[in-house]
N, C-alpha and C positions, 0 to 999 in steps of 0.2 A: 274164319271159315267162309263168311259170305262173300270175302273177296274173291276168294278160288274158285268158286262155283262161277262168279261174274268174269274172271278170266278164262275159263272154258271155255263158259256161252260165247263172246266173245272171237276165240279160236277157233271154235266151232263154225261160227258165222264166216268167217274168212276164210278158212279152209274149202267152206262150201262156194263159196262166190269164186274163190280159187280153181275148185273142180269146173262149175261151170263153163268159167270161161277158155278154158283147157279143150274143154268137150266143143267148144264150140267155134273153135279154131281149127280143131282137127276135122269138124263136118264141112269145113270151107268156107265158112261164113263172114265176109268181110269186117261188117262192123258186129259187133256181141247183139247191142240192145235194137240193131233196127229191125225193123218187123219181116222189111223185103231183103234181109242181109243174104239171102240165097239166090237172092235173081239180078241185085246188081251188078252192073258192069266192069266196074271199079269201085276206089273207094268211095264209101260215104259219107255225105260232108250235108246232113240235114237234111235227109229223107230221099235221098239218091239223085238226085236235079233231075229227075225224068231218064233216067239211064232205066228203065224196070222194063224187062220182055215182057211183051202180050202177049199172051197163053191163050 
């Protein structure tokens, strides 16, 4: 039984990281995890090389 519950969680957890990155592709967002993923120019490749608009 504790296995099943441990394969949920589990499915659970991917699913969710799954959703996320879904959702965050369709807002436009180049790279998922970078912070400026909405203001870079292209892609990014370790915190945008200085591609980020000043606002």
């Amino acid at each position: 039984m504790e296995n099943v519950i441990v394969i949920f969680i589990l499915v659970a957890i991917v699913a969710g990281i799954i959703w996320y990155i879904v959702r965050s592709k369709k807002r436009g967002e180049k790279c998922v995890g970078c912070p400026y993923a909405k203001q870079c120019g292209s892609k990014c490749d370790g915190g945008c090389t200085g591609k980020i608009k000043n606002t």
